[in-house]
VOPAGU-2260 file (C-alpha; in pm, 1 decimal, decimal comma):
REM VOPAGU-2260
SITE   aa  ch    i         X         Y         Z
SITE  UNK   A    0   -1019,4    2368,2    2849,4
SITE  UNK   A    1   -1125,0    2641,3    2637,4
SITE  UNK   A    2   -1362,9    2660,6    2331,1
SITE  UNK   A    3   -1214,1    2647,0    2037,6
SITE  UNK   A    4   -1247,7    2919,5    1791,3
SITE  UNK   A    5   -1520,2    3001,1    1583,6
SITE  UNK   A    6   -1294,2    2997,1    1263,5
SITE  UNK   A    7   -1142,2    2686,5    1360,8
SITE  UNK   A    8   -1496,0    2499,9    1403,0
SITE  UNK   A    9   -1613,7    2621,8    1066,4
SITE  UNK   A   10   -1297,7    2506,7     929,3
SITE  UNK   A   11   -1280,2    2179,1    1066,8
SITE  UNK   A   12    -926,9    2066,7     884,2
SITE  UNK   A   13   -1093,9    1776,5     738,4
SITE  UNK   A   14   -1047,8    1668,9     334,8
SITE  UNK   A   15    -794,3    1772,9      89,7
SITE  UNK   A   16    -608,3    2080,5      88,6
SITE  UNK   A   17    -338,2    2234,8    -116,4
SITE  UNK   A   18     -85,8    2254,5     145,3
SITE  UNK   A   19     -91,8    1903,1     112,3
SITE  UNK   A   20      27,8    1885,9    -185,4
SITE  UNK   A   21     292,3    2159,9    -147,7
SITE  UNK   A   22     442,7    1914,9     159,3
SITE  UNK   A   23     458,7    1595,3    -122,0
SITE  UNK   A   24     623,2    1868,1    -353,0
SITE  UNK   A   25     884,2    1969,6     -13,9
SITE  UNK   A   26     961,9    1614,2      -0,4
SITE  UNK   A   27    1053,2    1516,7    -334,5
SITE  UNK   A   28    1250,5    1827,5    -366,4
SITE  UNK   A   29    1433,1    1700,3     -69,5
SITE  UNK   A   30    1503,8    1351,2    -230,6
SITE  UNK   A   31    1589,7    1543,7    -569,5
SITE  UNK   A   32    1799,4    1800,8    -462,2
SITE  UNK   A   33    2156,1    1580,0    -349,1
SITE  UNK   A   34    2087,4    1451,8    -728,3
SITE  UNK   A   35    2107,2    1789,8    -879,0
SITE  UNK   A   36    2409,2    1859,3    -677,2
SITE  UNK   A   37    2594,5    1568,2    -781,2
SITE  UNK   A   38    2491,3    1645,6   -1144,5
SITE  UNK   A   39    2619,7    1963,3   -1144,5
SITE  UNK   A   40    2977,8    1850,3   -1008,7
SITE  UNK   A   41    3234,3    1917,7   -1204,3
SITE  UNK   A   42    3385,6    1558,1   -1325,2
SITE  UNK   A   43    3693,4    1641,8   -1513,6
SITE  UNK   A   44    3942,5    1381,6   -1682,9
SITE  UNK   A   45    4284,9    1304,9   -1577,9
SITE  UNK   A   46    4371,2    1594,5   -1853,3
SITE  UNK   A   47    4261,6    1795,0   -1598,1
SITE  UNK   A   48    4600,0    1895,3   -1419,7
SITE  UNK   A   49    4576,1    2218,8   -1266,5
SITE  UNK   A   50    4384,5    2474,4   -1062,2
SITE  UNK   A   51    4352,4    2658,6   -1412,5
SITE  UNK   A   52    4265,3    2386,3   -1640,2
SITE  UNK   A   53    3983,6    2228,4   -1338,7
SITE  UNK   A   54    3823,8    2601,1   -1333,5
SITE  UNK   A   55    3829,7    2631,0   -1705,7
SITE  UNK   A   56    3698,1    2304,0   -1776,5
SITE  UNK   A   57    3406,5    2363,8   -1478,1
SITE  UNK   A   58    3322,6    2685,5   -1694,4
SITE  UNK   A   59    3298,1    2497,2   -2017,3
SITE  UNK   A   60    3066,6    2235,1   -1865,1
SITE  UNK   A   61    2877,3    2440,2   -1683,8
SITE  UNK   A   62    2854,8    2798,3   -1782,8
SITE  UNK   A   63    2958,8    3106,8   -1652,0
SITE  UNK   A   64    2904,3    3006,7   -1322,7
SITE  UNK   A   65    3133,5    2718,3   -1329,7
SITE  UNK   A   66    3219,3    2525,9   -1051,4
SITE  UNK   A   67    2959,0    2762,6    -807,2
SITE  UNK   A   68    2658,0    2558,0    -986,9
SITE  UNK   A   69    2729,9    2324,9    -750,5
SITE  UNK   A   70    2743,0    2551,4    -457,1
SITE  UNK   A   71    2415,1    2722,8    -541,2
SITE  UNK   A   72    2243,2    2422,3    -592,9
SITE  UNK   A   73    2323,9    2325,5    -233,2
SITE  UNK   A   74    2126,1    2673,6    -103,1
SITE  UNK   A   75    1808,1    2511,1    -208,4
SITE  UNK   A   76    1729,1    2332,4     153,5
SITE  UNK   A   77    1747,4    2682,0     243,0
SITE  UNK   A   78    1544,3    2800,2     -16,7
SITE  UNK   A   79    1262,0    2539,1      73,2
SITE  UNK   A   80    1254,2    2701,6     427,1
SITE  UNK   A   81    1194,8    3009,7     342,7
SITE  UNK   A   82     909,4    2919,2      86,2
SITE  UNK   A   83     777,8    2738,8     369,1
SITE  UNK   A   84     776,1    3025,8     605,9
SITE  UNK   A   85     645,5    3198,8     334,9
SITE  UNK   A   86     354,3    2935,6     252,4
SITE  UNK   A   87     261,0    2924,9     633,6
SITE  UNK   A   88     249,8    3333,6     739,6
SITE  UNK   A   89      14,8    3332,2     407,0
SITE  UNK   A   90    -249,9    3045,0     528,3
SITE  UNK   A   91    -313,1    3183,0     821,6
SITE  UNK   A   92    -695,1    3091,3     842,1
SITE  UNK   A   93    -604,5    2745,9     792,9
SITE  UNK   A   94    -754,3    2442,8    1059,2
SITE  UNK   A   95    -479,9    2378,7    1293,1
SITE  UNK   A   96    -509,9    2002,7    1164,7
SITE  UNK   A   97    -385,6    2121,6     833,2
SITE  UNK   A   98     -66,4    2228,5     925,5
SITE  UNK   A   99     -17,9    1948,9    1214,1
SITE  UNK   A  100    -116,5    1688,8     911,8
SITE  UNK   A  101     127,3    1907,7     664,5
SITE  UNK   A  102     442,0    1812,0     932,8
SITE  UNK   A  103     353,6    1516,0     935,8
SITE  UNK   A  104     333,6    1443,9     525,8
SITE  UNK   A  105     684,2    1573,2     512,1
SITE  UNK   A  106     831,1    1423,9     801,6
SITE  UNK   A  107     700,0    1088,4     783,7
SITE  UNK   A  108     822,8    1021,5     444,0
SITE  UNK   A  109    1195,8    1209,0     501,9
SITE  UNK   A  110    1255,8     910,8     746,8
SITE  UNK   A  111    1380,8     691,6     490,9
SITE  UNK   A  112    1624,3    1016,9     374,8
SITE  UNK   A  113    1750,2    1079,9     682,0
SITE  UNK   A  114    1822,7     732,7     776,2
SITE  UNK   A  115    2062,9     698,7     425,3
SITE  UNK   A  116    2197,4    1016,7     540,6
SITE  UNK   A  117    2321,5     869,5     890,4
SITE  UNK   A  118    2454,0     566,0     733,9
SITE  UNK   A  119    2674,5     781,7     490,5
SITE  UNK   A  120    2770,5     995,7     753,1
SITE  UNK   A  121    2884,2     647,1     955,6
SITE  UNK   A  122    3068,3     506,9     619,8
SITE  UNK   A  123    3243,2     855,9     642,2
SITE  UNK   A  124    3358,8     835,6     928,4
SITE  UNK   A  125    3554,1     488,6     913,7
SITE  UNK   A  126    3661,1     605,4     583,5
SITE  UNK   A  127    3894,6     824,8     831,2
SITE  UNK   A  128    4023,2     560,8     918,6
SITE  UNK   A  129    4181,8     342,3     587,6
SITE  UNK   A  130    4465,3     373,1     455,8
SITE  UNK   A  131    4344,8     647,4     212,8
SITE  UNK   A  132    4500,9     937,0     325,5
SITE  UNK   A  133    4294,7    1218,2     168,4
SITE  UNK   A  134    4003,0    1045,3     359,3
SITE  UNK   A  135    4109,1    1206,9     671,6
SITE  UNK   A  136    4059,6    1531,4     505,2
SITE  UNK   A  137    3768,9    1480,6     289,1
SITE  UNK   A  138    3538,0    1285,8     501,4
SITE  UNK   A  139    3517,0    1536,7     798,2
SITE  UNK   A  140    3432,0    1775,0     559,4
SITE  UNK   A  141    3166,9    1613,2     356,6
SITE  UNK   A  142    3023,5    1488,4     683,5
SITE  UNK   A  143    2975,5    1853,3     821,0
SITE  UNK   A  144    2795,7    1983,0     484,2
SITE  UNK   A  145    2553,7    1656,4     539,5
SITE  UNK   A  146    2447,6    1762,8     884,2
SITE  UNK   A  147    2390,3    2082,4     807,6
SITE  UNK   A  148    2209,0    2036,9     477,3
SITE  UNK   A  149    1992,0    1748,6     680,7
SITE  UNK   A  150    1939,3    2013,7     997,7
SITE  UNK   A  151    1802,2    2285,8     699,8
SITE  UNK   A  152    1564,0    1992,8     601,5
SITE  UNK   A  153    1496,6    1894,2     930,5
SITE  UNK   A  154    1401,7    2252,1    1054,5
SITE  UNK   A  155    1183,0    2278,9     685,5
SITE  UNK   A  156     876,9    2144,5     837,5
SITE  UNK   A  157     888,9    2328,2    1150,0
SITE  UNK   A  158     686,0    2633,2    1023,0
SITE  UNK   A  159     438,2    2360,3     985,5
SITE  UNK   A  160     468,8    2284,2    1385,9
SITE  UNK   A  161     453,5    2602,0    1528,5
SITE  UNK   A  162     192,8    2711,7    1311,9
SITE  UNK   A  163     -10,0    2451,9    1463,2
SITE  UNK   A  164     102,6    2489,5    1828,9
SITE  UNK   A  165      43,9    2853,5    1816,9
SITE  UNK   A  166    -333,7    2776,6    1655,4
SITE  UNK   A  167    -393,1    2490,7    1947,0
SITE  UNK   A  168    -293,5    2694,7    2218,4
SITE  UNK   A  169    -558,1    2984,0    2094,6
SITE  UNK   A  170    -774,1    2675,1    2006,4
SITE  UNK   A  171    -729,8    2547,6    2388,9
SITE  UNK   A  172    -618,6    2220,8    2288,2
SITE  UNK   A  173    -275,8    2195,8    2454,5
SITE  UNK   A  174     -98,5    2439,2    2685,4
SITE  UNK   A  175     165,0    2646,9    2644,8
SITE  UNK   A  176     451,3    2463,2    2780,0
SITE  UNK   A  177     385,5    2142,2    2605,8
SITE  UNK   A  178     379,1    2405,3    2284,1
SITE  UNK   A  179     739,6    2515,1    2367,4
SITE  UNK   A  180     860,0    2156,3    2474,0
SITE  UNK   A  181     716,0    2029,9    2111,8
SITE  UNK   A  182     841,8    2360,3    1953,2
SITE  UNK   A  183    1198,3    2315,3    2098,8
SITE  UNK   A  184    1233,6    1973,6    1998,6
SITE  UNK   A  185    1149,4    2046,4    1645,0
SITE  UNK   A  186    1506,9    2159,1    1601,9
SITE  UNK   A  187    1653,5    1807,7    1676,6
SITE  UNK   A  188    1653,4    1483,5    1465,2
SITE  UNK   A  189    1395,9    1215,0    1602,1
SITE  UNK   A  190    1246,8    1414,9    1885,2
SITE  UNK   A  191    1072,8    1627,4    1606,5
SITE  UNK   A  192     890,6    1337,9    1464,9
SITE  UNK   A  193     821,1    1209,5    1862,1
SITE  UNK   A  194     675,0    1576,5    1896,0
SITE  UNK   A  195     459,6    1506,0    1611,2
SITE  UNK   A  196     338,8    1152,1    1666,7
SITE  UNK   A  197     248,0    1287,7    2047,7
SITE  UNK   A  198       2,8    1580,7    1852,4
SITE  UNK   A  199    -141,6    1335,9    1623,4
SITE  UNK   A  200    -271,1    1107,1    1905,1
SITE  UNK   A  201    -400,6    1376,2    2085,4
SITE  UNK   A  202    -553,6    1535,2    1786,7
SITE  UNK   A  203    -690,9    1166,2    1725,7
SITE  UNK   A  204    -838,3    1106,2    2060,9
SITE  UNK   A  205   -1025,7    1448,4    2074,4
């Protein structure tokens, strides 16, 4: 096992730290932002016959950008990655504990989101099959902007990771293919919070 560095024993990850807070702020963005969206949905009356009449009505309610409000409001998972990315390549001298305990802030507490997430998806899916026609439609589309908003979310904290694998690996805390088998598997629901959990303990027992 090596020694680990001399910046990472000087900077033993221990007590508060900003990025902590930034990770509380990533998750109740997360929570907030499905709320926004619906917000900014155009809701027009049964007045409200016509291609014409839905996009005027969307610009009245909403500005110039009309019914797009919506659309950019649903780039903000996106958004949150790249501040992320952002947050991470600029905190480089960081512990490697921060950024493991970072993850785990923000994944630990987007459990309970996810979990409403695959419950709607399920209610979507039988919604296929009632006697509501438009559901056939609708529901496989709404389900494939859900798992691909939740993947953005998902893949949010993953700077977090592989900030920290890359700074135990140089640290000589784990080796490189548990890295990459911890790294891959932060791209998939569940097995990136199994990934995590597994660094914690080992983090814990050392």
């Amino acid at each position: 096992m090596k020694k680990e560095s001399a910046g990472s024993v000087a900077n033993d990850g221990k007590g508060f730290h900003a990025l902590y807070l930034w990770g509380l702020l990533y998750v109740v963005l997360t929570y907030v932002y499905p709320v926004i969206w619906y917000l900014t949905l155009p809701k027009p009356d049964e007045t409200v016959n016509s291609q014409a009449a839905y996009d005027e009505f969307a610009k009245t309610h909403y500005g110039p950008l009309g019914e797009n409000l919506s659309l950019l409001v649903l780039g903000i998972p996106l958004l949150l990655l790249l501040l992320n990315i952002i947050i991470v390549a600029s905190s480089k001298k960081q512990h490697r504990k921060v950024f493991l305990n970072t993850a785990r802030i923000i994944k630990y507490l987007l459990i309970p989101f996810y979990a409403a997430g695959a419950v709607l998806i399920v209610l979507l899916f039988l919604f296929m099959f009632t006697p509501v026609v438009i559901m056939i439609f609708v529901s496989p589309v709404i389900i494939g902007i859900l798992c691909v908003l939740g993947w953005i979310s998902l893949i949010g904290s993953a700077p977090f990771m592989f900030a920290y694998l890359s700074r135990s690996v140089k640290d000589g805390k784990n080796g490189k293919f548990f890295a990459f088998l911890v790294g891959f598997f932060q791209f998939f629901f569940t097995t990136d919070v199994i990934g995590t959990i597994i660094c914690a303990i080992k983090e814990k027992k050392s």
